[in-house]
C-alpha positions as CSV (number, residue, x, y, z in Angstrom):
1,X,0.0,0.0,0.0
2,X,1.5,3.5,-1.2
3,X,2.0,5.9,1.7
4,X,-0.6,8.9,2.0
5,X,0.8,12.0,1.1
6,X,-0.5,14.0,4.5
7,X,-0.5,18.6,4.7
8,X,-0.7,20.0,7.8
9,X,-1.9,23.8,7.5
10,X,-0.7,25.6,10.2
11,X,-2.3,29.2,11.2
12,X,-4.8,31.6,12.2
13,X,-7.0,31.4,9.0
14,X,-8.8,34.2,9.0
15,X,-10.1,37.0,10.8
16,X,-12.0,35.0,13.9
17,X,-15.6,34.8,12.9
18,X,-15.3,35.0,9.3
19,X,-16.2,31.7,7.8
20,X,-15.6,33.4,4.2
21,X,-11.9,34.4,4.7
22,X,-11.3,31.2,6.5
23,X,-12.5,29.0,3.8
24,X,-10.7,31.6,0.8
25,X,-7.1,30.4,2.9
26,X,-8.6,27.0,2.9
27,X,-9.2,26.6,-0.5
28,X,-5.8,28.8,-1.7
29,X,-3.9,25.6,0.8
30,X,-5.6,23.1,-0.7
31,X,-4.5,24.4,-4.4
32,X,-0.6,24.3,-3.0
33,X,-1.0,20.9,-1.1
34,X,-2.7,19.3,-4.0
35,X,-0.2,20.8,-6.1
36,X,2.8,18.2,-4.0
37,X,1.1,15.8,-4.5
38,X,-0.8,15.5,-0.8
39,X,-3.9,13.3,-1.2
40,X,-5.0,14.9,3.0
41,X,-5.1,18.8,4.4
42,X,-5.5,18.6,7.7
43,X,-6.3,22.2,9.4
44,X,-6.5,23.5,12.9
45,X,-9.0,23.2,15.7
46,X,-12.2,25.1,15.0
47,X,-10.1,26.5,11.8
48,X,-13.6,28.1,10.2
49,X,-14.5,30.3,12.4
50,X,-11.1,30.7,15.0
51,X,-10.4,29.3,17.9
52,X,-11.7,32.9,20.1
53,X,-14.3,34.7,17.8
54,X,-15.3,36.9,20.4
55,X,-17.6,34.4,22.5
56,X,-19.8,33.6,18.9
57,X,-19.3,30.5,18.8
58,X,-22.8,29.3,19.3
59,X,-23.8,32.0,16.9
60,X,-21.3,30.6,14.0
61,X,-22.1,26.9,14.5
62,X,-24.0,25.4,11.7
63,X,-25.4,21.7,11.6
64,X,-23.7,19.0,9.7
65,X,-24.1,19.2,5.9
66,X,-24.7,23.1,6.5
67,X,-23.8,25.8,3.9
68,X,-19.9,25.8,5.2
69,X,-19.3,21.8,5.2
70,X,-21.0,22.2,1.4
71,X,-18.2,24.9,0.0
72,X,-15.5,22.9,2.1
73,X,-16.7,19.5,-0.1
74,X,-16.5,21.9,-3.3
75,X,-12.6,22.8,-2.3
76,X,-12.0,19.3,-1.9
77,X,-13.3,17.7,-4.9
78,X,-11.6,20.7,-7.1
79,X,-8.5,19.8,-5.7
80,X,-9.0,16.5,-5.6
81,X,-7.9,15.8,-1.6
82,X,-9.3,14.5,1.7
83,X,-9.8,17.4,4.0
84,X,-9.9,17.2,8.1
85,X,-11.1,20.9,9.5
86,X,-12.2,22.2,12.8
87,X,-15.9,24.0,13.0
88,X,-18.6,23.8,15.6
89,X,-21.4,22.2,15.4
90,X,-25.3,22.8,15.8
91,X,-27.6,20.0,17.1
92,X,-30.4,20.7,18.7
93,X,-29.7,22.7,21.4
94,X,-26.5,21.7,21.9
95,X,-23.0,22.9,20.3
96,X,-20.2,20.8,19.9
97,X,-16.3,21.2,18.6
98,X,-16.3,19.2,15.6
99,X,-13.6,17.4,13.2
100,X,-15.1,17.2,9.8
101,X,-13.5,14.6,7.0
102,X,-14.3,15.5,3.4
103,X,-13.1,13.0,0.7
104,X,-11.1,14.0,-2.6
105,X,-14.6,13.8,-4.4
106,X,-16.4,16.3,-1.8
107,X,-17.9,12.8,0.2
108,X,-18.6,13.5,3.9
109,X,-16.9,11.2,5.2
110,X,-16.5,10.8,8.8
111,X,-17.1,13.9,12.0
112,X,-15.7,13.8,15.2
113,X,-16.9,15.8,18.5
114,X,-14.5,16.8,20.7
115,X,-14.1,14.3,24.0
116,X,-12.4,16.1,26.6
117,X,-12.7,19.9,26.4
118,X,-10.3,21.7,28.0
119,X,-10.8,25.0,30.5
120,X,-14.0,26.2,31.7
121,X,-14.1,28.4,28.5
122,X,-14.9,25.1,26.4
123,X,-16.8,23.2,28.9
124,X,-19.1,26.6,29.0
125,X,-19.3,26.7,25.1
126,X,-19.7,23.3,24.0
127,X,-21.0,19.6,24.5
128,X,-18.6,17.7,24.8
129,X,-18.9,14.0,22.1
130,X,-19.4,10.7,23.3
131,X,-17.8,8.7,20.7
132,X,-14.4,7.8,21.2
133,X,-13.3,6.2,18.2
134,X,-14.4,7.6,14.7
135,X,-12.9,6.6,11.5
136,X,-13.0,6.9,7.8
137,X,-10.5,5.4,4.7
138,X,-8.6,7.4,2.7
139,X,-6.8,5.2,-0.5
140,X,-6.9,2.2,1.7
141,X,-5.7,3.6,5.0
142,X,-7.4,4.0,7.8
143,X,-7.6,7.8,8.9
144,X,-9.1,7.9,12.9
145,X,-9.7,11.7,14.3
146,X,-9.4,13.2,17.4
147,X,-9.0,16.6,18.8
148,X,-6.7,18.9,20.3
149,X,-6.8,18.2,24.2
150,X,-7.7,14.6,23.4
151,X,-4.6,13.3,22.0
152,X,-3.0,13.8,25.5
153,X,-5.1,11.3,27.0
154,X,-3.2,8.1,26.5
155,X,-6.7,5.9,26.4
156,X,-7.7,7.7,23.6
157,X,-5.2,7.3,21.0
158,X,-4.9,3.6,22.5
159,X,-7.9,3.1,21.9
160,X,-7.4,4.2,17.7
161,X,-4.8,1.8,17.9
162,X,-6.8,-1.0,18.8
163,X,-9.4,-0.2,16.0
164,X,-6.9,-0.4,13.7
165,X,-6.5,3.6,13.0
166,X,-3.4,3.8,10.7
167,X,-2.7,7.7,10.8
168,X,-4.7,9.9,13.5
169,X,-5.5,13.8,12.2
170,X,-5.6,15.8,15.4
171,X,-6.8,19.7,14.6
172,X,-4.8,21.6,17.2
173,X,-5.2,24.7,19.7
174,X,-2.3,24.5,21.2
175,X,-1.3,27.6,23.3
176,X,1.4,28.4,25.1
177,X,3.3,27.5,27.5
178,X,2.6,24.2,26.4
179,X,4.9,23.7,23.6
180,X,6.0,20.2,25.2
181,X,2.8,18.5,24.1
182,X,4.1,19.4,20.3
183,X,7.9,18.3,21.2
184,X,7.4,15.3,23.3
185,X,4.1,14.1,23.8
186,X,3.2,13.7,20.5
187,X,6.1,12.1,19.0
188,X,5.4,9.7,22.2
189,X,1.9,8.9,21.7
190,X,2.7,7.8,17.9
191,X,5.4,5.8,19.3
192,X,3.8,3.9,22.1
193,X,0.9,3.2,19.5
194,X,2.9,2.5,16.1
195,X,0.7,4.8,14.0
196,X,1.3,8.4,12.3
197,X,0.2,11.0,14.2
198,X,-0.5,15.0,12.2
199,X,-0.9,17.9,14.5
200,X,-2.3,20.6,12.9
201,X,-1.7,23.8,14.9
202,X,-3.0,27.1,15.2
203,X,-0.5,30.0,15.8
204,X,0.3,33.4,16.7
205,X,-2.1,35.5,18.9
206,X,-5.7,35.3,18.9
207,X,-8.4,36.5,21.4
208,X,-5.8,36.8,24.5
209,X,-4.6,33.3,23.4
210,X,-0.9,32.7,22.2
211,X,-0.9,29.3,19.6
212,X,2.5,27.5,19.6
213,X,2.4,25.7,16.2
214,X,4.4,23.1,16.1
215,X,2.9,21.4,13.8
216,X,4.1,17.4,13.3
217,X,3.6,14.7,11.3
218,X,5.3,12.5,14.1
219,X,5.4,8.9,13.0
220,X,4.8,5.4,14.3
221,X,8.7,5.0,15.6
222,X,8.7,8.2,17.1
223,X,10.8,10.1,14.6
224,X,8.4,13.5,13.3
225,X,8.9,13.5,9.8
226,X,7.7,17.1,9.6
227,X,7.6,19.9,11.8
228,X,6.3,23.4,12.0
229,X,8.0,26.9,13.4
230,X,6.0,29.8,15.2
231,X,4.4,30.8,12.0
232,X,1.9,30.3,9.4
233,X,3.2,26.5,7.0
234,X,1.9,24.4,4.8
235,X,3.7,20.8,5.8
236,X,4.0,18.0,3.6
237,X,5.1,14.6,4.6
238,X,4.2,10.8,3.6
239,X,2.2,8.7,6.5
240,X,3.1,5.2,5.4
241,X,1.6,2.1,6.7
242,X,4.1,-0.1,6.3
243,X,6.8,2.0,8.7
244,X,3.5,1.3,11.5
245,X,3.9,-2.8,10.7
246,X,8.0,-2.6,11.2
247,X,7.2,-0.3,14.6
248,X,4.8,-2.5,16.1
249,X,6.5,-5.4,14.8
250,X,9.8,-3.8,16.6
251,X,8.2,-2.5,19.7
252,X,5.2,-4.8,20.4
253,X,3.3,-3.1,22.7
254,X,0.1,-3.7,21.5
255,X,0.7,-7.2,21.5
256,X,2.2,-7.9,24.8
257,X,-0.3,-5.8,26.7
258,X,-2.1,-7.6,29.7
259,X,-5.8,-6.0,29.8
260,X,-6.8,-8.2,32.6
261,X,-4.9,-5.7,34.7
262,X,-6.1,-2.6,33.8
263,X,-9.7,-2.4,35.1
264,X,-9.4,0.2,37.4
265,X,-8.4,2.7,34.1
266,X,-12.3,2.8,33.7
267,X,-12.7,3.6,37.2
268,X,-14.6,7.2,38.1
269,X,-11.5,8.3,40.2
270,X,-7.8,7.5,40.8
271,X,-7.3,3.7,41.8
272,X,-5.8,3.6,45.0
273,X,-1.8,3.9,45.5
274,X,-0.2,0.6,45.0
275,X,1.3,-1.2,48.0
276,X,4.9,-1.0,48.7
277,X,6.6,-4.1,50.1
278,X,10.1,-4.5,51.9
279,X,12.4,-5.9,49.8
């Protein structure tokens, strides 16, 4: 199987709460991934309307298949690429931070609602989702999503692994002064897992937030094959199956975990601290 040609756009977008400027830099990255040959953009966390548009959030939000996900499918079937982007999302009553996967013909594919939100300012805004694993193909590999604060929850990208998720797309808000989760946990969490991992990244200053990019396209034996400064890039970089079979294959974690063990993970609160013995 041919490796999937994977672009990470990493930015602001537009102005925050201006759906048409944001999708204008969408569709001019899409032309210049498409153009090397990427078959998947990947964008930042809530890239259509920015991550702090002045508390509108619920006022931007449109349900799936709205007026914004239907020009998004139009970019992505003129270019010809799969497209991952951050929006939220009306249903019902509720609002959620949403991953959206478009295919190269303008499909809907797969969406994603964020798990864990993170800060009160989330939690107040948004639902949060209840599925942890979502998934969609992409040219025979299997693309999982997840979002942001969610990748740093080792149970969650675990649980890709076990579903067979190839290479995880992760739209990003990253602020400062957490750069460490773009440098090290990351890289770690493809490694301990053996699949590809692309961080899309905001960055710069937005709303009284500060966005690290950092941007990666870390892979399955830990190594990032790409990675992004402090400002606005386009990343390009292959995610390719084959380098996750050698890496689990390698490093066999998947294989020589005991499950029995691990009950009290599920558990509401901390298990209790493990008993030391004398020697």
């Amino acid at each position: 199987m041919a490796p999937l040609r994977t672009a990470l756009l990493q930015g602001p977008g537009g102005t925050p709460g201006s759906v048409a400027e944001s999708l204008a830099v969408l569709a001019e990255a899409a032309g210049r991934a498409a153009g090397q040959g990427a078959r998947l953009l990947v964008t930042s966390e809530l890239f259509l309307t920015g991550y702090a548009p002045g508390g509108h959030w619920a006022r931007l939000a449109e349900a799936a298949g709205g007026p914004a996900e239907q020009q998004v499918a139009r970019i992505a079937a003129r270019h010809r690429i799969g497209i991952v982007y951050g929006s939220p999302e009306r249903d019902g009553e509720d609002v959620f931070n949403t991953a959206r996967f478009i295919g190269p013909d303008g499909t809907p594919l797969a969406a994603y609602r964020k798990a864990h939100l993170f800060g009160t300012f989330e939690r107040d805004a948004f639902t949060p989702g209840a599925d942890p694993v979502v998934q969609a193909e992409l040219d025979g590999i299997r693309v999982g999503l997840l979002i942001c604060y969610d990748v740093e929850f080792p149970e969650a990208v675990r649980a890709h692994a076990l579903a067979g998720t190839e290479l995880l797309a992760v739209p990003t808000a990253l602020m400062r002064p957490y750069e460490f989760v773009a440098h090290t946990l990351v890289p770690a969490r493809a490694f301990e897992n053996g699949l590809h991992i692309a961080y899309a990244n905001r960055c710069g200053p937005e709303g009284g937030y500060d966005f690290a990019g950092l941007s990666c396209l870390a892979g399955p034996d830990g190594v990032v094959r790409a990675r992004g400064g402090a400002g606005a890039d386009l990343l390009v970089a292959d995610a390719d199956p084959a380098a996750n079979r050698a890496a689990r294959a390698e490093t066999p974690y998947l294989t020589d975990r005991r499950p029995e063990l691990y009950g009290c993970l599920a558990a509401p609160t901390a298990p209790p601290s493990a008993r030391r013995t004398a020697p």
